[in-house]
Backbone as a chain_set.jsonl record, in Angstrom:
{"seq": "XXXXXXXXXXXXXXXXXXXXXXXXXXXXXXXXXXXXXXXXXXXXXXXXXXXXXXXXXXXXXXXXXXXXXXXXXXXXXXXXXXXXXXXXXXXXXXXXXXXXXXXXXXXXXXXXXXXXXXXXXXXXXXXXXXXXXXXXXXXXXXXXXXXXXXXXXXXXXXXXXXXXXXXXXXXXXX", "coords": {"N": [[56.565, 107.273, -78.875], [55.067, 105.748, -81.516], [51.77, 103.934, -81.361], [51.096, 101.192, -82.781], [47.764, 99.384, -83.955], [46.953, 96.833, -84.579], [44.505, 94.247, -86.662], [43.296, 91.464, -86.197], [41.115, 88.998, -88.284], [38.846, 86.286, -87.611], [37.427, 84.008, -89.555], [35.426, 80.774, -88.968], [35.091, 77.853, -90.398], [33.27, 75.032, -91.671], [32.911, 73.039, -94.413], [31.028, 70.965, -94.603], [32.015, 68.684, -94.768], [34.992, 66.311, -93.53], [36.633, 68.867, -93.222], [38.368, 71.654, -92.052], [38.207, 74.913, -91.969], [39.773, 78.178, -91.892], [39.433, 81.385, -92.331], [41.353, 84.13, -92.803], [42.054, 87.986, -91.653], [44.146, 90.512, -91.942], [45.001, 93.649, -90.536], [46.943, 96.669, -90.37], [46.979, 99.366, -90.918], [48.78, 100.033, -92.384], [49.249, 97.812, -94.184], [48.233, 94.608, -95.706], [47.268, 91.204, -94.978], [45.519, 88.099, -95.943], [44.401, 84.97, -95.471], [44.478, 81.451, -95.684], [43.481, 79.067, -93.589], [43.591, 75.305, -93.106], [42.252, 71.809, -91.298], [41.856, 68.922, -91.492], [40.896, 65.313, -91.082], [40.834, 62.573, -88.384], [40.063, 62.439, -84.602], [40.815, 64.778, -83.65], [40.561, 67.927, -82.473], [39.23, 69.918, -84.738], [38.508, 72.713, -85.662], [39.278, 74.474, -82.944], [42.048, 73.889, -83.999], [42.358, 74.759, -86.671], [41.953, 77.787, -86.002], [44.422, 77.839, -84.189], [46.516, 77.802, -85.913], [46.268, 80.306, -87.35], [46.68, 82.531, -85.903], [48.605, 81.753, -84.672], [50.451, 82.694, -86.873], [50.865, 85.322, -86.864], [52.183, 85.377, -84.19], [55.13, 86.575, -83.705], [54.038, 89.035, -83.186], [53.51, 89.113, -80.341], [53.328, 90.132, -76.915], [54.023, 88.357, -73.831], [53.375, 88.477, -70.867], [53.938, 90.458, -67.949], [55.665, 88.07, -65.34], [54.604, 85.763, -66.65], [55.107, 82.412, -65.997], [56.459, 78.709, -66.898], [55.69, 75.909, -66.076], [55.832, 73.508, -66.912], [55.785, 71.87, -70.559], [53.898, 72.553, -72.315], [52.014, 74.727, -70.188], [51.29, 77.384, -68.638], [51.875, 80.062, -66.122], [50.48, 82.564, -64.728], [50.565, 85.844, -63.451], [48.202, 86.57, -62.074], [47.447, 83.737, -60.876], [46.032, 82.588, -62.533], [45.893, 79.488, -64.623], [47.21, 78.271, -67.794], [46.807, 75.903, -70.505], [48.348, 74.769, -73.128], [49.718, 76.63, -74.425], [52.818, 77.672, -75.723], [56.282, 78.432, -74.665], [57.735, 79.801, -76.774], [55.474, 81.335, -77.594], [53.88, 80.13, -79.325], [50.462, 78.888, -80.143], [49.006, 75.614, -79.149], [47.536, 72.957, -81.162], [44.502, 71.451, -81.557], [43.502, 71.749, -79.42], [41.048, 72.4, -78.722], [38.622, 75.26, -78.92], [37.78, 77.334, -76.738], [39.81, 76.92, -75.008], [41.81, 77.707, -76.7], [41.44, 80.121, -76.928], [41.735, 81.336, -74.158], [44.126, 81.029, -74.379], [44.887, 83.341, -75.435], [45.031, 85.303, -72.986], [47.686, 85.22, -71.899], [48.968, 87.073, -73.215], [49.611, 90.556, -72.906], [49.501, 92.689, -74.899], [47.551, 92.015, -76.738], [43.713, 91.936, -77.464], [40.66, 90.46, -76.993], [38.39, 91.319, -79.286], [35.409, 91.022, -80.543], [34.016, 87.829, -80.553], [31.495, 85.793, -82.202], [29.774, 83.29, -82.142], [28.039, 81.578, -84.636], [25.475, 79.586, -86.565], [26.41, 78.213, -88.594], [28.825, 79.234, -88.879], [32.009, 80.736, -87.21], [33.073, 83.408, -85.905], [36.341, 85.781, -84.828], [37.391, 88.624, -83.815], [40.619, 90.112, -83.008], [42.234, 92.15, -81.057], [45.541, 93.624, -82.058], [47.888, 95.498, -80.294], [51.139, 96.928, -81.051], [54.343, 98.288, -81.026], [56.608, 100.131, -82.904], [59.04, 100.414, -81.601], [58.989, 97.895, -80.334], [58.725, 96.325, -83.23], [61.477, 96.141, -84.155], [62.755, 95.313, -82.017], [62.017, 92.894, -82.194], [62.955, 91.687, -84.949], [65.98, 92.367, -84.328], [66.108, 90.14, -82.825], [65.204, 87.909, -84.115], [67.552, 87.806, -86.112], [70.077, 87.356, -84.764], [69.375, 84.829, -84.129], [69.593, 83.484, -86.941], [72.068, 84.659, -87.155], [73.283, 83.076, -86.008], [75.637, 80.028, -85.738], [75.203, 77.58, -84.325], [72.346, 77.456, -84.788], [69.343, 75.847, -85.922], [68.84, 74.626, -89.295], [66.18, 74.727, -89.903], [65.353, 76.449, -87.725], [66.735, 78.961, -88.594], [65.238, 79.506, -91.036], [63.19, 79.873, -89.957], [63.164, 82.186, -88.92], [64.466, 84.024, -90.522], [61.799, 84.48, -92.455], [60.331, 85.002, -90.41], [61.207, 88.214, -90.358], [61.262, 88.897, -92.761], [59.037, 89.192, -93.139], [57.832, 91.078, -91.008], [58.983, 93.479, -91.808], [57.411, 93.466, -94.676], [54.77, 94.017, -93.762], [55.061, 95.98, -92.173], [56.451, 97.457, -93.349], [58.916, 98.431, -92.261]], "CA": [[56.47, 105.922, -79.418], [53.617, 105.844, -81.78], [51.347, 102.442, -81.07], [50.574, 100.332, -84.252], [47.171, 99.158, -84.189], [46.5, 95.735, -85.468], [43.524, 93.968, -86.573], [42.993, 90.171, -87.055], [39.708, 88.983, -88.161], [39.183, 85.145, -88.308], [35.845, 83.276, -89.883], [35.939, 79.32, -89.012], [33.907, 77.241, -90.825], [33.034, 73.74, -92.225], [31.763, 73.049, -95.65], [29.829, 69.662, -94.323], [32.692, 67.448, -94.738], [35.891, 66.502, -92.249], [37.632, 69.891, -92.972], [37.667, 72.368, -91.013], [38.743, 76.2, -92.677], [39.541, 79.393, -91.022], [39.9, 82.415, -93.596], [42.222, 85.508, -91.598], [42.399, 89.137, -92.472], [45.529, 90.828, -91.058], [45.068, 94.567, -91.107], [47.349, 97.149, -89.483], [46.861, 100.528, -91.323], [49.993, 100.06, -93.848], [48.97, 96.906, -95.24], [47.412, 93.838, -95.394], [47.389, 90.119, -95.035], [44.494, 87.31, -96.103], [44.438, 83.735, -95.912], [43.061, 80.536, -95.073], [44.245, 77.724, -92.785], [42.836, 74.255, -92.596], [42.322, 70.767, -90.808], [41.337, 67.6, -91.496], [41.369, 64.091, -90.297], [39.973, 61.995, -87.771], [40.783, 62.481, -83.418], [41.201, 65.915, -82.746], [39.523, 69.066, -82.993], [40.333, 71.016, -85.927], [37.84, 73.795, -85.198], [40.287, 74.979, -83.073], [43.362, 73.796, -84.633], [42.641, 75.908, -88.016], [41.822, 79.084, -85.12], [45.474, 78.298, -83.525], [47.095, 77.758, -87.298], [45.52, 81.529, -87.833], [46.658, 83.247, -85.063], [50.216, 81.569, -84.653], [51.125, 83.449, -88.093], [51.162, 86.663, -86.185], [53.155, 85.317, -82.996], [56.138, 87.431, -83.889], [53.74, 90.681, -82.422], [52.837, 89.243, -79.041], [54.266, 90.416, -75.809], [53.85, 87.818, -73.328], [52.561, 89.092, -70.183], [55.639, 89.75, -67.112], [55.464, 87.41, -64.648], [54.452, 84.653, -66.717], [55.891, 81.163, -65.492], [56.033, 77.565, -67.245], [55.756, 74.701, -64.915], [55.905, 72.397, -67.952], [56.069, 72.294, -71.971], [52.974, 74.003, -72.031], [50.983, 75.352, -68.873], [51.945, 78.575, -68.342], [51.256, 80.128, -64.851], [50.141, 84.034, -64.749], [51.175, 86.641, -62.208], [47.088, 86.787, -61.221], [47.252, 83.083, -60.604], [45.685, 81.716, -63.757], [47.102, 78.671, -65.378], [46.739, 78.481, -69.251], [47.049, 75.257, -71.34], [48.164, 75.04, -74.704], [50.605, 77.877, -74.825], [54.595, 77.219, -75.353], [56.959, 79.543, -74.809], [57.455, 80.281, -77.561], [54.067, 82.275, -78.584], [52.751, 79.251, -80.263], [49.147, 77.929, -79.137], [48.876, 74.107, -79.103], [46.364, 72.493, -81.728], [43.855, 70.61, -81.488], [43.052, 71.969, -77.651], [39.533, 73.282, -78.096], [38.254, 76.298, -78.832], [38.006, 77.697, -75.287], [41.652, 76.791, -74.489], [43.214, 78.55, -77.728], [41.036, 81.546, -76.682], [42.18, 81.525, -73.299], [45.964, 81.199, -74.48], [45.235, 85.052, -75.6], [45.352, 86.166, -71.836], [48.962, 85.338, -71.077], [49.527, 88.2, -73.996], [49.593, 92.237, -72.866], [48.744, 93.621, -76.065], [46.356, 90.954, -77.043], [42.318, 91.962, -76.84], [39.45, 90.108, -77.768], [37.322, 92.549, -79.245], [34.232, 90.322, -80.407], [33.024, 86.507, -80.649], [30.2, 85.887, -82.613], [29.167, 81.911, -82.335], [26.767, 80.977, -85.558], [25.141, 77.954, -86.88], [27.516, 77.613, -89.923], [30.268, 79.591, -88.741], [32.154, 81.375, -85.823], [33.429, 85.299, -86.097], [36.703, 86.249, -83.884], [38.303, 89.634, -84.241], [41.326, 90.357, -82.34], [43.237, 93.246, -81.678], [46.866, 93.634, -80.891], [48.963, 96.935, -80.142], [52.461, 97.103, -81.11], [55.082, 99.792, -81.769], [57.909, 100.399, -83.942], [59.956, 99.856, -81.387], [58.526, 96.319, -80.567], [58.775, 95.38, -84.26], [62.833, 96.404, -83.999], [63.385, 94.312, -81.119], [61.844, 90.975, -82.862], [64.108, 91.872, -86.1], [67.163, 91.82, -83.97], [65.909, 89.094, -81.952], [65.568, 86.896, -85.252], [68.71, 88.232, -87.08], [71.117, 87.093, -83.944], [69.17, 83.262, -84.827], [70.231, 83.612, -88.331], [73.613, 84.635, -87.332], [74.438, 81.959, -84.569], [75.868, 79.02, -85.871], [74.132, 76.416, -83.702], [71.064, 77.282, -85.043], [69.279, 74.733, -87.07], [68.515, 75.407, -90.438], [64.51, 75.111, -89.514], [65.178, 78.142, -86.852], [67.401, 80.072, -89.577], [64.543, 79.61, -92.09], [61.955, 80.71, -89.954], [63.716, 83.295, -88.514], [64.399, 84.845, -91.932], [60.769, 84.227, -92.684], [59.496, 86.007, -89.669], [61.859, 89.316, -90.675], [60.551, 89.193, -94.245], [56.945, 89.057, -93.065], [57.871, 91.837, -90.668], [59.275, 94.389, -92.869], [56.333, 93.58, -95.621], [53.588, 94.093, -93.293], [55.207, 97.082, -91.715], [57.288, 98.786, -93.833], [60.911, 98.823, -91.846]], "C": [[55.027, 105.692, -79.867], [52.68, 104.133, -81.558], [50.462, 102.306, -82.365], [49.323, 99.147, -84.241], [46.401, 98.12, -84.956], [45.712, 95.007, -85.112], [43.647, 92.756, -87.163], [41.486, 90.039, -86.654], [39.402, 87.566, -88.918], [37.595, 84.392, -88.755], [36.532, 81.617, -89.986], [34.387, 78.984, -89.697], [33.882, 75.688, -91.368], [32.436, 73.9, -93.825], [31.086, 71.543, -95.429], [30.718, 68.966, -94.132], [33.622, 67.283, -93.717], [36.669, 67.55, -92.394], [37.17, 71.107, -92.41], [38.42, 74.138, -91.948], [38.455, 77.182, -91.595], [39.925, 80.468, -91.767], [39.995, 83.586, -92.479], [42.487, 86.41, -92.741], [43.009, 89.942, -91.485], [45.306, 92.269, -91.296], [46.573, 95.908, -89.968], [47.619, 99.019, -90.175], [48.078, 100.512, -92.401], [49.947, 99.446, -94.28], [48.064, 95.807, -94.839], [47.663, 92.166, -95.733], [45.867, 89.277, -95.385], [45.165, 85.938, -96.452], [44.047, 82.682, -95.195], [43.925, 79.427, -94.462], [43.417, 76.842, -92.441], [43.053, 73.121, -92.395], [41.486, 69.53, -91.341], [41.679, 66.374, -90.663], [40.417, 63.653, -89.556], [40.63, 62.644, -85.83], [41.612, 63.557, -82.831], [40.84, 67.515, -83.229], [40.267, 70.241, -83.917], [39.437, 72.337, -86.124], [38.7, 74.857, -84.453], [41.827, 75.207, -83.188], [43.931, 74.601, -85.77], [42.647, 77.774, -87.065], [43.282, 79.226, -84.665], [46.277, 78.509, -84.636], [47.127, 79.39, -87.392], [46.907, 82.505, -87.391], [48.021, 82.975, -84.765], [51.052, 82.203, -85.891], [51.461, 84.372, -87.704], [52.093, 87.007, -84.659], [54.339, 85.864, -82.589], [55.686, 88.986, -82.85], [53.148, 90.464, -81.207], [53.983, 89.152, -78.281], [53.814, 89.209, -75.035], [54.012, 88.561, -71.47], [54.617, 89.453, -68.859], [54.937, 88.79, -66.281], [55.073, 86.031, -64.936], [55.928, 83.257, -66.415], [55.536, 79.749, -66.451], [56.28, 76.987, -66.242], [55.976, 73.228, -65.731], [56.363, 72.596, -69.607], [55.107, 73.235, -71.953], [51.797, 74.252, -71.209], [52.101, 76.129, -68.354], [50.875, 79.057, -67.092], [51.048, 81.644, -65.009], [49.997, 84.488, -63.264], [49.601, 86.37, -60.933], [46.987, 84.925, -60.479], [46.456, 81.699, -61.405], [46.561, 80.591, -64.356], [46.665, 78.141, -66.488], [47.574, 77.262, -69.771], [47.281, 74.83, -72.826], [49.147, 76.075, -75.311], [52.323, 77.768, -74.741], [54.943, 78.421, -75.101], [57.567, 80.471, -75.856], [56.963, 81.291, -78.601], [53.407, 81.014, -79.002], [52.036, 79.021, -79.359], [49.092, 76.563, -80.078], [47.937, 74.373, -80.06], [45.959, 71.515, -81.544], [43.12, 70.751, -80.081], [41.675, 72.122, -76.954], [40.155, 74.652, -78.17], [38.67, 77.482, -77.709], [39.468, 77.998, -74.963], [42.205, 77.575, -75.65], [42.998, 80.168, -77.363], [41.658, 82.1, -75.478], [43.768, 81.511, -72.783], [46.251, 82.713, -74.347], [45.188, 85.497, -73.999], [46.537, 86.125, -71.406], [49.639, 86.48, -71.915], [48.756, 89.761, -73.264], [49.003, 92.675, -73.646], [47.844, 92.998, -76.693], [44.95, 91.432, -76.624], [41.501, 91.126, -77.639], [38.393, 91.337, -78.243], [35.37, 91.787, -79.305], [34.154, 88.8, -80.948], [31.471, 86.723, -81.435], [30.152, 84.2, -83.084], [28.124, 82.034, -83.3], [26.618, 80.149, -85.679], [25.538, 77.673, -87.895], [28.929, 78.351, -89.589], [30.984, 80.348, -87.674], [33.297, 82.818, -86.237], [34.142, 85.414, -84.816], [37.477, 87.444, -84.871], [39.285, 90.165, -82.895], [41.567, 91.509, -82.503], [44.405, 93.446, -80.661], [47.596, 94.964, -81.41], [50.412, 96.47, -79.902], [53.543, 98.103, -80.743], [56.371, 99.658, -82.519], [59.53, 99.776, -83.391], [60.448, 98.691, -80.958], [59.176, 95.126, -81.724], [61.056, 95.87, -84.266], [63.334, 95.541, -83.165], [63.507, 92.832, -81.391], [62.457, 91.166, -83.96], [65.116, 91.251, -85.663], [67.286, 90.916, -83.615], [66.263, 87.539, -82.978], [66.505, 86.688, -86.282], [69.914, 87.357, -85.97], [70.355, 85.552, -83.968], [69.439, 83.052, -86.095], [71.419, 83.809, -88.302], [74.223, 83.612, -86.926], [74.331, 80.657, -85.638], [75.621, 77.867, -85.752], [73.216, 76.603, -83.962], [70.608, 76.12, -86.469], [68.672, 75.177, -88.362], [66.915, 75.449, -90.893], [64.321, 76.446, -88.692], [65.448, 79.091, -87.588], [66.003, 80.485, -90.618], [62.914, 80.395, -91.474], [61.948, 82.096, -89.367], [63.876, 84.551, -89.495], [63.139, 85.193, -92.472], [60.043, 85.54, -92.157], [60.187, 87.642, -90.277], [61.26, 89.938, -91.727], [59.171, 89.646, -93.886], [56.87, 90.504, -91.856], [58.078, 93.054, -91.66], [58.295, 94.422, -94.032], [54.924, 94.27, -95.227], [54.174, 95.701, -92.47], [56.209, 98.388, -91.968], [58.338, 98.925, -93.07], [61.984, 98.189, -91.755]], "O": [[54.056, 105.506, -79.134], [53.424, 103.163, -81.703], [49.536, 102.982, -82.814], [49.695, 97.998, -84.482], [45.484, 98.343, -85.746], [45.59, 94.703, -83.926], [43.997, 92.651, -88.338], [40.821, 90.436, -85.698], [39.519, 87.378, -90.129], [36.71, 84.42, -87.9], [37.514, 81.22, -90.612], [33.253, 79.458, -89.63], [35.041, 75.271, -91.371], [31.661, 74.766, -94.231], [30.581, 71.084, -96.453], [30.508, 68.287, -93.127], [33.369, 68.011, -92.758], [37.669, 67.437, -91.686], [36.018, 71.527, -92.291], [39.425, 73.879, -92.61], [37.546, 77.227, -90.767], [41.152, 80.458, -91.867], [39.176, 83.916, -91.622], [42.839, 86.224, -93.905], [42.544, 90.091, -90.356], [45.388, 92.444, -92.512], [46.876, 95.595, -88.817], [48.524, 99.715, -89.715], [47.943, 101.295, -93.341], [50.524, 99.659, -95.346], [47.275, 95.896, -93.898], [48.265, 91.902, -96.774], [44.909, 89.956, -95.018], [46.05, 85.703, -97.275], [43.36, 82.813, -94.182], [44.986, 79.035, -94.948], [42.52, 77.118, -91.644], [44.016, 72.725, -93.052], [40.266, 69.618, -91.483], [42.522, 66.353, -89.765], [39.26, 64.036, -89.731], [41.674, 63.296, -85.855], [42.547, 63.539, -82.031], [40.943, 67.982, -84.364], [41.24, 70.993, -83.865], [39.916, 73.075, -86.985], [38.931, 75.941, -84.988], [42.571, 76.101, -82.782], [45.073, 75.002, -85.993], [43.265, 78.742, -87.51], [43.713, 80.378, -84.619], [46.938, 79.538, -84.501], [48.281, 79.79, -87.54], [47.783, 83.005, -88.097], [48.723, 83.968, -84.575], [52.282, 82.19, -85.84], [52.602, 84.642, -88.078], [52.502, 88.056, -84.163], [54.72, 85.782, -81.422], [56.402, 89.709, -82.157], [52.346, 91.297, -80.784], [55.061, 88.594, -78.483], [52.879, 88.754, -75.695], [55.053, 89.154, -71.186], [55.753, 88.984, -68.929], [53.724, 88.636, -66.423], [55.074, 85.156, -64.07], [57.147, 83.268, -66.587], [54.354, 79.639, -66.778], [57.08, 77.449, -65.428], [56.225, 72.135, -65.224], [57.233, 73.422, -69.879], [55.257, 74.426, -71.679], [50.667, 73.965, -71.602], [53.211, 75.865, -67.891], [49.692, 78.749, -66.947], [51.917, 81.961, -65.822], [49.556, 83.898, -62.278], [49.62, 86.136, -59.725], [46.357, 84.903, -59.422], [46.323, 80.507, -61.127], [47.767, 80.736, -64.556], [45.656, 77.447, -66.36], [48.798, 77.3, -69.641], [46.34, 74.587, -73.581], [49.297, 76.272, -76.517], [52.923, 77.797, -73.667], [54.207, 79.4, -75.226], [57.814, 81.67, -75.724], [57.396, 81.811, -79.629], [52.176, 81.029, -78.957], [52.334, 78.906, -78.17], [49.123, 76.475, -81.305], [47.414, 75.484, -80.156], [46.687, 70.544, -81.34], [42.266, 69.949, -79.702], [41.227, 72.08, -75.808], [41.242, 75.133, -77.851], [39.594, 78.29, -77.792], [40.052, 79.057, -74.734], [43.257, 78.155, -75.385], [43.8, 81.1, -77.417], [42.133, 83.233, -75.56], [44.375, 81.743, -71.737], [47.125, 83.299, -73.709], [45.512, 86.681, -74.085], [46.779, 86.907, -70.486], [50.724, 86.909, -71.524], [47.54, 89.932, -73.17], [47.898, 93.147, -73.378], [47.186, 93.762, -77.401], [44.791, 91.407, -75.403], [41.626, 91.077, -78.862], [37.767, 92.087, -77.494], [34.454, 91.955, -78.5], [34.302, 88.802, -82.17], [30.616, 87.587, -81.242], [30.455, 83.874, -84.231], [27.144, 82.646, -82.873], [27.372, 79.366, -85.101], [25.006, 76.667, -88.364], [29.996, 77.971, -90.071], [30.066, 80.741, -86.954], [34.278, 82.729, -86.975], [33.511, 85.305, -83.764], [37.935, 87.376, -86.012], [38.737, 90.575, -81.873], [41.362, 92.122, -83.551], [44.494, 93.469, -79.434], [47.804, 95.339, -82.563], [50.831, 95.843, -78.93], [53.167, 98.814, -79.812], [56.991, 98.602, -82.39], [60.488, 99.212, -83.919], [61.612, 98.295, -80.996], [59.691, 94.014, -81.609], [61.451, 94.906, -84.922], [64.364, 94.947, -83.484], [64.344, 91.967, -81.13], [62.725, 89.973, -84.104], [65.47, 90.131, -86.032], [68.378, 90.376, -83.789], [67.036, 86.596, -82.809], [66.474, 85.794, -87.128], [70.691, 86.643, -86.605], [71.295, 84.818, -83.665], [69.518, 81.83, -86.22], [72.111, 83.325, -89.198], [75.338, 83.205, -87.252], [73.304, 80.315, -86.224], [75.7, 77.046, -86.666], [72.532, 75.79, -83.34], [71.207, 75.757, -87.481], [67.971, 76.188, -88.352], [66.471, 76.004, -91.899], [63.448, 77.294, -88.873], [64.75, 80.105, -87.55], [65.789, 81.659, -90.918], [62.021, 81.038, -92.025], [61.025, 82.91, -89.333], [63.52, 85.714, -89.302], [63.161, 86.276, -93.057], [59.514, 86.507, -92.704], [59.253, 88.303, -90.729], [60.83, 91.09, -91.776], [58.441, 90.437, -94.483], [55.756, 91.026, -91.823], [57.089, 93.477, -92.258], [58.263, 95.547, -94.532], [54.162, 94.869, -95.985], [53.262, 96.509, -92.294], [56.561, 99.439, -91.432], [58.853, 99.999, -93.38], [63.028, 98.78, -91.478]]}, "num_chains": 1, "name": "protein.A"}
């Protein structure tokens, strides 16, 4: 089972005014993704709201750790005893949480590493990296094909379900 090697690499930034931008580069040796996600407004931090925007595009390739527990919508409990805010079950990370907290969502994921942080005075540098495999991306196919089939699903789950499949198979070729 060969392991598939993927690289996100996110730059947040401001241009002076209330928006907030985060430009992502998706790499994983067979292709490639780029693009930009951003916040505005007043009453809630969009620093790292455009960081969780980013990083929830790729939620399809995270394992979620065993042992994790919810105790709520989202505070998830970890086997070591950690308890992480901001994280549904899902995969999605909350927005608007802070920085800190979206970063600290990535520990309830297995294949999830931080590789480096780099805080500046105009902009902030994260590069992730998450390990897959083939037979990973097969399991979330079927996983989202049997929500596309079922009947009770709503036609927001069907659509993103189809979505995620497409965006699988583009980015990885199967």
């Amino acid at each position: 089972m060969d392991k598939i090697v993927n690289t996100l690499k996110m730059e947040i930034y401001s241009k002076g005014g209330q928006t907030c931008y985060c430009d992502y580069y998706f790499y994983n040796g067979i292709s490639s993704e780029r693009g930009t996600t951003k916040a505005s407004g007043y009453g809630y931090d969009k620093h790292s709201t455009v960081t969780s925007n980013a990083i929830n595009k790729f939620k399809f390739l995270y394992k979620i750790k065993n042992g994790t527990k919810w105790d709520d919508l989202e505070h998830a409990n970890l086997k070591d005893g950690s308890r992480i805010y901001g994280l549904y079950k899902t995969k999605t990370i909350s927005y608007g949480i802070g920085l800190s907290s979206v970063l600290n969502c990535l520990k309830a994921f297995s294949n999830v590493k931080i590789k480096y942080i780099n805080y500046g005075k105009n902009s902030d540098f994260i590069h992730l990296e998450i390990i897959t495999t083939e037979k990973q991306l097969q399991k979330e196919i079927e996983k989202q094909q049997k929500i596309v089939d079922n009947k009770k699903s709503s036609k927001e789950d069907k659509k993103e379900a189809k979505n995620t499949i497409a965006k699988i198979k583009e980015l990885f070729n199967v």
